[in-house]
C-alpha positions as CSV (number, residue, x, y, z in Angstrom):
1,X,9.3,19.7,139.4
2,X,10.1,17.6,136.3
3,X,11.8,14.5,136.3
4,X,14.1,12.8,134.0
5,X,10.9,11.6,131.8
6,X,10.2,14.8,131.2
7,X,13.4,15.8,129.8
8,X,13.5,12.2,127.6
9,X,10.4,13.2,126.3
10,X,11.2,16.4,125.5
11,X,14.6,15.6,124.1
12,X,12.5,12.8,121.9
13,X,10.1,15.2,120.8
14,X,13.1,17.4,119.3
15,X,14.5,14.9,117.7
16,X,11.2,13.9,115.9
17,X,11.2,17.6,115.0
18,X,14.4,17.4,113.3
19,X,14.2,16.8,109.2
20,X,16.4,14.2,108.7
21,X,16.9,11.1,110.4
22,X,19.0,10.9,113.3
23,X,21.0,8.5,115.2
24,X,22.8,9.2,118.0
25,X,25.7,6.0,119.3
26,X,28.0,6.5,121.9
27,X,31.9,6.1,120.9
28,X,32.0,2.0,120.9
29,X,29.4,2.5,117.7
30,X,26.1,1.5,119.7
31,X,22.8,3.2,118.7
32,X,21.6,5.1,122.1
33,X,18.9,6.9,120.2
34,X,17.2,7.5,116.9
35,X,14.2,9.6,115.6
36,X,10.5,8.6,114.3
37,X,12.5,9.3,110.6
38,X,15.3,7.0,111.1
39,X,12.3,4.5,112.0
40,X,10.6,5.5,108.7
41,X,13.3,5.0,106.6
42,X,15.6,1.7,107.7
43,X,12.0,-0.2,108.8
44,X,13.5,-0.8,112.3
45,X,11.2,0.0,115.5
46,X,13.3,1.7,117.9
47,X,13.5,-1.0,120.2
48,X,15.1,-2.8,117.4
49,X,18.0,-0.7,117.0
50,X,18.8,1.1,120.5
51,X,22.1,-1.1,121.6
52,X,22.5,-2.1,117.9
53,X,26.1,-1.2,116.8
54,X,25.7,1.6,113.7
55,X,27.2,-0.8,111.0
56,X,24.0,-2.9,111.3
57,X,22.5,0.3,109.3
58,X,25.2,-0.1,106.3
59,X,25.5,-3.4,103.9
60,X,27.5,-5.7,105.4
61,X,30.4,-5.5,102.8
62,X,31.3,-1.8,104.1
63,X,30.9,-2.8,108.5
64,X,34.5,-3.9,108.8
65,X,36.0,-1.0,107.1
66,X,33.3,1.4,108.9
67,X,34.2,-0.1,112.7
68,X,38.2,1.3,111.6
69,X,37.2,4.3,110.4
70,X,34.4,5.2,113.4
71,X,37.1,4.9,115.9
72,X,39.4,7.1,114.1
73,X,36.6,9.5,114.3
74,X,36.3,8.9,117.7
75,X,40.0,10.0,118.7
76,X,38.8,13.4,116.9
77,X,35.4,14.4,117.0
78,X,34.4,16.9,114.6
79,X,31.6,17.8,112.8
80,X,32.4,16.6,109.4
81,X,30.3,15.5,106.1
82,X,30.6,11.3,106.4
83,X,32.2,10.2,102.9
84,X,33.3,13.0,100.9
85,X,33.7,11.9,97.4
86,X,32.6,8.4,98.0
87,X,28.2,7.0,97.4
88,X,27.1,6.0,100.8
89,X,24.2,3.2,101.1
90,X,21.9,2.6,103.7
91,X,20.6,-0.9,104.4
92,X,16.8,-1.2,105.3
93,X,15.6,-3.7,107.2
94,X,14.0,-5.5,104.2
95,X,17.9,-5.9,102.8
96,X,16.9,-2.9,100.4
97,X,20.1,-0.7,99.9
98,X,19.8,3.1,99.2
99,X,21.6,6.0,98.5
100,X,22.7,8.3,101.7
101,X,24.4,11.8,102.6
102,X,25.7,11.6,106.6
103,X,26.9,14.4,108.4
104,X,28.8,13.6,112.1
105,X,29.0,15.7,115.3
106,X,30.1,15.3,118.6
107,X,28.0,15.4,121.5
108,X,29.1,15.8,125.1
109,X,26.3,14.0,127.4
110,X,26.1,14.0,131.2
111,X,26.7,10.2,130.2
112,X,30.1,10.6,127.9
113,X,30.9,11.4,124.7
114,X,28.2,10.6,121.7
115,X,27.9,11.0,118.0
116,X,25.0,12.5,116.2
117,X,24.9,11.4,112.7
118,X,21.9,13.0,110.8
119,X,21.3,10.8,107.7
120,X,19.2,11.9,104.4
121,X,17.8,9.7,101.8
122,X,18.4,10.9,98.9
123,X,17.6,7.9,96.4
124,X,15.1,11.1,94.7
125,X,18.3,12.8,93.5
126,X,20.0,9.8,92.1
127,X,17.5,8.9,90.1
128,X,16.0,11.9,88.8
């Protein structure tokens, strides 16, 4: 018989699979969950960011605008590229900002409504 642990850990182990990084908040904009590659690139532990809200991940010039525009995406979930036409930055940990692509989709838990936002760096093809 498994047991809830077994079905975090298997549901953590996917999410390490996965190629980018990925955060997962539930519709108020707290982090619920990330991946070992979210880790890797912001320099947060995970215990550092689950029950963080998502704009602690962008520079802080862009957080008020974001909180607006995250709960217009909550009234209508979609999977949907984050920032067409605009350069997205990440903020690391260190205060280092860095070029991003983010795509949203809904989630329906057992526990409500979530958003997975899967997050690339790609600082390689902004420089080369």
């Amino acid at each position: 018989m498994r047991d809830s642990s077994d079905k975090h850990f298997a549901f953590s182990t996917l999410l390490d699979a996965m190629p980018d990084a990925i955060v997962i908040a539930d519709t108020g904009g707290r982090i619920v969950e990330v991946n070992i590659h979210t880790v890797g690139m912001f320099g947060y532990s995970r215990a550092e960011l689950v029950g963080e809200p998502v704009e602690s991940l962008m520079p802080e010039r862009f957080r008020g605008k974001h909180v607006g525009e995250r709960e217009e995406y909550a009234e209508n979930p979609h999977v949907r590229p984050m920032g067409i036409g605009m350069a997205l930055l990440g903020l690391k940990k260190d205060g280092q900002e860095f070029p991003i692509e983010i795509s949203l989709s809904p989630y329906h838990s057992g526990g409500g409504p979530l958003v997975v936002a899967a997050i690339r760096d790609v600082s390689a093809r902004k420089s080369g």
